[in-house]
N, C-alpha and C positions, 0 to 999 in steps of 0.2 A: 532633759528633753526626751521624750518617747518618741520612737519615730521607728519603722520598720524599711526596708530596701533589698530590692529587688536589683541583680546585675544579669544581663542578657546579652551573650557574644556576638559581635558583630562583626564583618569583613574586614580585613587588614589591620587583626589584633587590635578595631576598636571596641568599644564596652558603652552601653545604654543603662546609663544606674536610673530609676525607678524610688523615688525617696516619697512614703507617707508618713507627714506629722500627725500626730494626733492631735483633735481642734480641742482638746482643753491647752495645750503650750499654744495653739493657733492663738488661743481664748488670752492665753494672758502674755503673748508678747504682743499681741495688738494695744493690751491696756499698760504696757510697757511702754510702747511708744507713745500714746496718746498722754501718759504722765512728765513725760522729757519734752512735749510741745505743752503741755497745761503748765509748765514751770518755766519756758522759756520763751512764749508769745509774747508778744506785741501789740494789743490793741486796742486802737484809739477807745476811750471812755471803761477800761477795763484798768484795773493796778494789774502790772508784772506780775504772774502765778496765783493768778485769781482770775482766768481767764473762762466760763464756765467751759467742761467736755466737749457738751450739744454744740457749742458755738465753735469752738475751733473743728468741730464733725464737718458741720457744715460749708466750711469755710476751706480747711486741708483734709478734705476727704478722701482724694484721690492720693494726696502725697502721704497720706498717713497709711494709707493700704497697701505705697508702693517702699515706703521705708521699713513697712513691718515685714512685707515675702522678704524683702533684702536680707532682711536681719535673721529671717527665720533660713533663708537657702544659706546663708555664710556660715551661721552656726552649724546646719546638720551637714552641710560640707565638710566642714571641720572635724566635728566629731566620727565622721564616717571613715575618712581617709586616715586621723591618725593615728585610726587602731587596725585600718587596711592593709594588707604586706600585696595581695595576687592583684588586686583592681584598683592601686592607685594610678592616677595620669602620669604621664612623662612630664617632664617638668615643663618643657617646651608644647606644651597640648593640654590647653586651660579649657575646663567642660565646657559645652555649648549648651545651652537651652533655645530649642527653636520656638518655643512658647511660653510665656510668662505664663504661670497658674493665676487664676481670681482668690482674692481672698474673701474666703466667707468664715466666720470667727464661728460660725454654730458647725459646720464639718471638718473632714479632715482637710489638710492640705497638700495634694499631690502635685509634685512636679516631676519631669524627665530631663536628664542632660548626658550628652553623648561625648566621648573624649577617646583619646587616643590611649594603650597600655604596653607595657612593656612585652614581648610576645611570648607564647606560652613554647617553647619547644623543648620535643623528646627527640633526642639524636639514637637513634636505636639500630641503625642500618648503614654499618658498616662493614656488610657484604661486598666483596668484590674490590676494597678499596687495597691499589696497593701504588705504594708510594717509591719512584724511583730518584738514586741519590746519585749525580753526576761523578765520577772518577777523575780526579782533579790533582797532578802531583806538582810540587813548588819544584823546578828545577833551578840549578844552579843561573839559567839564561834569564830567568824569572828574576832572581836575586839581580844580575847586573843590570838589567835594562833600571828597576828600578833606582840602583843607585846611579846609575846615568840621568837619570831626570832629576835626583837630589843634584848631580853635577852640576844641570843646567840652569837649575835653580838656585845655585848659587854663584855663577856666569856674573861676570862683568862685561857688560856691554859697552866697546870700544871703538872708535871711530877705524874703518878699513885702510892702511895706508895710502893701497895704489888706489881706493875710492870706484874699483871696478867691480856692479856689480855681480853674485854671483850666485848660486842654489844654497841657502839656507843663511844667506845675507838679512840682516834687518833692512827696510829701505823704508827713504820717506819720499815720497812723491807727491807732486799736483796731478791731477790730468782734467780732461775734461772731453766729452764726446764732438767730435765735428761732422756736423750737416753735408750735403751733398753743397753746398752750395758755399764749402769751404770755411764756413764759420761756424764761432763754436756754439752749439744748441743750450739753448738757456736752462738753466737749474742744474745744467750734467758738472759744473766745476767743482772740485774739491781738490781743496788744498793740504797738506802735510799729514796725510792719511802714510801712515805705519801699517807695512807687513811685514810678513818672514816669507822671502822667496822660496817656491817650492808651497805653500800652504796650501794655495787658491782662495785663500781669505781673502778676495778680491771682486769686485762686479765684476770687470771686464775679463777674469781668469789672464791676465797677460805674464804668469809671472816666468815662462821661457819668452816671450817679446822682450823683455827688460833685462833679462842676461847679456853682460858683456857693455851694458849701455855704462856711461860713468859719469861723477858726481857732476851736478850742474850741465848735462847732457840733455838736449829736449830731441822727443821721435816722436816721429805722428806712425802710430802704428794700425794695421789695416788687419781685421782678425774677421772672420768666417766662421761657425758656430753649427754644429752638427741640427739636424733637423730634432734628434731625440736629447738633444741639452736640455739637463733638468730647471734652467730658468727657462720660462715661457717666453720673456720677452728678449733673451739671445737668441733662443731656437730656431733656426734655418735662414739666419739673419745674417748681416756683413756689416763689421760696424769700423769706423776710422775714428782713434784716438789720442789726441797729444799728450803725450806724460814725460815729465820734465822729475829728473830724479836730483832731488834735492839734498840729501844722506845717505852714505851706506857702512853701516856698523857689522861689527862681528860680535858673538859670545867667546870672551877668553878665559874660557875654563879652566879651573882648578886643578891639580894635578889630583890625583889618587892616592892619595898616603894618608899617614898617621895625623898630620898635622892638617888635612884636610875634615878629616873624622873627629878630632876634637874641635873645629870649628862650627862643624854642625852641631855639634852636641857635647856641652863637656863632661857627662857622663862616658862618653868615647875614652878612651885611652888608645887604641890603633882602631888599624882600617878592616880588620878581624872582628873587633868589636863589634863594629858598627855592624858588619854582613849577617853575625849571628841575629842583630838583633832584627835587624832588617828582614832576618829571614821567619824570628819567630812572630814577626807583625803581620807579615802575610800568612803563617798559618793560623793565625788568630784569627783574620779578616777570611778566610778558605772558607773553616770551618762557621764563623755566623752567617757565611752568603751561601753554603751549603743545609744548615738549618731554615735557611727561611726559604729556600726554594722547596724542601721540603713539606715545612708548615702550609705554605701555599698550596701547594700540590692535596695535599692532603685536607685542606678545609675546601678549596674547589671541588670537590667530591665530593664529601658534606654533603655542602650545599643542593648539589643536583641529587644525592640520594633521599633528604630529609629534605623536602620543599618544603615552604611557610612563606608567608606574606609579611613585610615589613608596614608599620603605619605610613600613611602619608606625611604624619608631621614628624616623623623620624626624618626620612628621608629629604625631607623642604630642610631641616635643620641642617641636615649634613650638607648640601648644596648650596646656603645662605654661610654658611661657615665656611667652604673653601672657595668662594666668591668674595668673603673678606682679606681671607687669605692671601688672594691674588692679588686685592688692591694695598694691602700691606706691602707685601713683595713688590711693586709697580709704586710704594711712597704715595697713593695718594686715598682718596675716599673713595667707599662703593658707589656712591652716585656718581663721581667724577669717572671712576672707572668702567659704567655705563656708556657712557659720551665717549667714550676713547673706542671704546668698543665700538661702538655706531659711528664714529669717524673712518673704524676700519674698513666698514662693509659687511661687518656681523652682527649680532646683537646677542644681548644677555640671554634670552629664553634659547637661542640657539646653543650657545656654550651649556646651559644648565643641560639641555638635551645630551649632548654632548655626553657628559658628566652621570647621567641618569645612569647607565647600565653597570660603571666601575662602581660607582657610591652604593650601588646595591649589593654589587655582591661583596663588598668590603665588610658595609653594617650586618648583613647575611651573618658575613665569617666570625663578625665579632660577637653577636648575638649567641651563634652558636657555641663558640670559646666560654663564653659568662655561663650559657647553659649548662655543659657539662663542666663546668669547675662549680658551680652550686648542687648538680648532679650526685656528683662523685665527693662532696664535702671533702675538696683541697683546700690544704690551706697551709700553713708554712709557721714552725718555729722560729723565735729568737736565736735560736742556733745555726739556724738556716740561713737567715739573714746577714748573720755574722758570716759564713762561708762565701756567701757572693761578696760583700767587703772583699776579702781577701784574694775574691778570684776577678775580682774588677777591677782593683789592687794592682795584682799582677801583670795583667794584661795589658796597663795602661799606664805601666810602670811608675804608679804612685805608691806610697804610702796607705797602710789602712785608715789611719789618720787622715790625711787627707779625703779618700773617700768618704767617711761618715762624715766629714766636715758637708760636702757634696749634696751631702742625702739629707742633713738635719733639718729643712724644713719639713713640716707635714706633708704637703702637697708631692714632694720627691719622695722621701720615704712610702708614699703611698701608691705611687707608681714604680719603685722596686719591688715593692711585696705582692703585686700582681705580674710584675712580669716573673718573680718566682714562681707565682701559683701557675702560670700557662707553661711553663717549662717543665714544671712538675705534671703539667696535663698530656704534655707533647711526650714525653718519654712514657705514660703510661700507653698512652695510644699506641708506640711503636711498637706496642709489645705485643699488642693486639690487632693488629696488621701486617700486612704483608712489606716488608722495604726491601727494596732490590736492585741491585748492580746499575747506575743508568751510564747513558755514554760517558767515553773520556774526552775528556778537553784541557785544556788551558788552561793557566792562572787569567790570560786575559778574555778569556771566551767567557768563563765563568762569571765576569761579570758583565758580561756587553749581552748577556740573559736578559728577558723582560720578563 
């Protein structure tokens, strides 16, 4: 097929392709099509494939006109795009034609269709960019808190003897809210709801009211509620509540020894073991929540020094996708999850709103990432790939064996070799930028970051 094309830039990285055939392929994919109806009609006082031209013209003239543009836009679509690399559509962003062409077999045949493209950008300005790295050291108080929560998490939970209960007591309770007029107000009952005294995992926050109270003990308790309480509907209120304590358990923790550290883990051999490792897991975890507060830092800058416009159907894609996301997470469908939402008092276009300004500068971040690793021709050896095995390996205290086991499908494998190449993109950056001393904090500040 002859055919020439025209691409013309349009707003928000889309593209108006411009496609003329020439009406000799006009000329004989029309007698194309009209061959495929002259052998497969139908008409009455006619034999099958002896049906004359003139009579089927007459007869499917418009459908013969509208199956031959068909045939002729799908073809030079095709041929256009898969020899195209700058001006193919996204995959999610199928061209539009706002107007069918006529087809006239004696001219050429012009059509337009407009679509979305992947976007064009030069990251070229990073002037002024510097990137601050938080000062973060794993103390020894770091190591124990953490193995204090491995303690607690391997807690047996046992019934209290004297059943009195106390601040960091399990408890199980009924209660329910009572009206001024002494009885108890409908819907407020709940029966064998479990806290941990001391949490405030609790509506009515009673959990010093409930100190001292003991098993099978019922109080109508009377609580007052600051004007600036962050529930609305406690706030500057006075509320009276029967809660009838049903259980009260303790955590009976483990001791701290050798034989506690091989329980957790029988790579343990003592409780030295375990601290070393515990301590090398945290500097593992420092250092990738240190790199990516970085990386961050450093494409938010980007982004504001190198603006560009993302497609629209980029971005409906990314917000159609963590809208499934959520109803995944929530176990049910996005329609369903519509309805839920509008149960709440929100609705879906609100959340998407919502969602508009992070999903931008995400895709922003990640465009720009793709850009300068195609830029800069990164790209990563067999040898390479073999060293993160190893260092992934390590870290995660497997086997390299196992890791490759990990990686062996396509789809993984394919997602390690990029996240080499952005690693390989991140260290060339820093080289080329300014990185410098940022506050000290915590192991646990560090991560309670946003």
């Amino acid at each position: 097929m002859k055919l020439s094309k025209e691409f013309t830039s349009l707003e928000k990285s889309a593209v108006k392709l411009t496609v003329t055939i020439e009406k000799k392929d006009v000329e004989a994919a029309y007698k194309s099509t009209l061959a495929k109806y002259v052998k497969n009609a139908q008409i009455p006082g006619f034999r099958k494939g002896h049906v004359p031209a003139n009579v089927l013209e007459r007869k499917f003239g418009d459908s013969l006109k509208a199956d031959t543009i068909g045939e002729l836009i799908d073809s030079s679509l095709n041929e256009i795009f898969q020899n195209e690399t700058e001006n193919r559509p996204l995959p999610y962003a199928q061209p539009v034609m706002e107007k069918m062409p006529e087809l006239d077999v004696t001219k050429d045949l012009v059509y337009t269709v407009t679509y979305d493209v992947f976007p064009k950008v030069e990251v070229k300005n990073f002037s002024g960019v510097t990137v601050k790295e938080p000062q973060v050291t794993i103390t020894e108080a770091d190591v124990e808190k953490e193995i204090k929560n491995i303690q607690e998490r391997n807690a047996m939970v046992i019934d209290k003897k004297d059943g009195t209960v106390a601040k960091d007591d399990i408890v199980t309770i009924n209660y329910s809210e009572i009206g001024d007029d002494g009885k108890e107000i409908e819907g407020s009952k709940r029966e064998d709801f479990v806290f941990t005294v001391g949490s405030g995992e609790n509506i009515y926050k009673i959990d010093d009211e409930i100190i001292g109270m003991k098993k099978d003990e019922t109080k109508e308790i009377t609580k007052k509620y600051k004007k600036d309480d962050a529930d609305p509907e406690l706030a500057g209120k006075t509320k009276k509540i029967s809660v009838t304590v049903k259980a009260v358990k303790i955590r009976d923790l483990p001791a701290l020894d050798d034989d506690f550290a091989q329980d957790v883990n029988e790579k343990y051999k003592t409780l030295a073991d375990m601290k070393a490792d515990i301590q090398k897991n945290m500097e593992t975890a420092k250092n990738r929540r240190l790199r990516e507060i970085k990386n961050n830092s450093l494409l938010t800058q980007l982004v504001e020094k190198n603006p560009f416009e993302i497609p629209a159907s980029m971005l409906q894609a990314e917000l159609d996708g963590r809208w499934n996301m959520m109803a995944q997470q929530f176990q049910t469908t996005p329609e369903q999850l519509e309805k839920m939402i509008l149960a709440s008092g929100q609705s879906k276009e609100t959340m998407l709103n919502e969602w508009t300004g992070n999903s931008e500068q995400m895709l922003k971040s990640r465009i720009i990432v793709d850009s300068l690793i195609r830029a800069r021709n990164i790209s990563v050896t067999p040898e390479e790939i073999e060293e993160q095995y190893k260092k992934i390996a390590e870290e995660g205290g497997m086997t390299v064996e196992e890791v490759k086991k990990h990686y062996e499908d396509a789809r993984s494998k394919e997602y390690l070799i990029d996240d080499t190449k952005e690693n390989k993109l991140y260290d060339e950056i820093y080289k080329e930028v300014k990185v410098s001393k940022g506050d000290k904090m915590s192991f646990e500040e560090l991560f309670a970051q946003k």
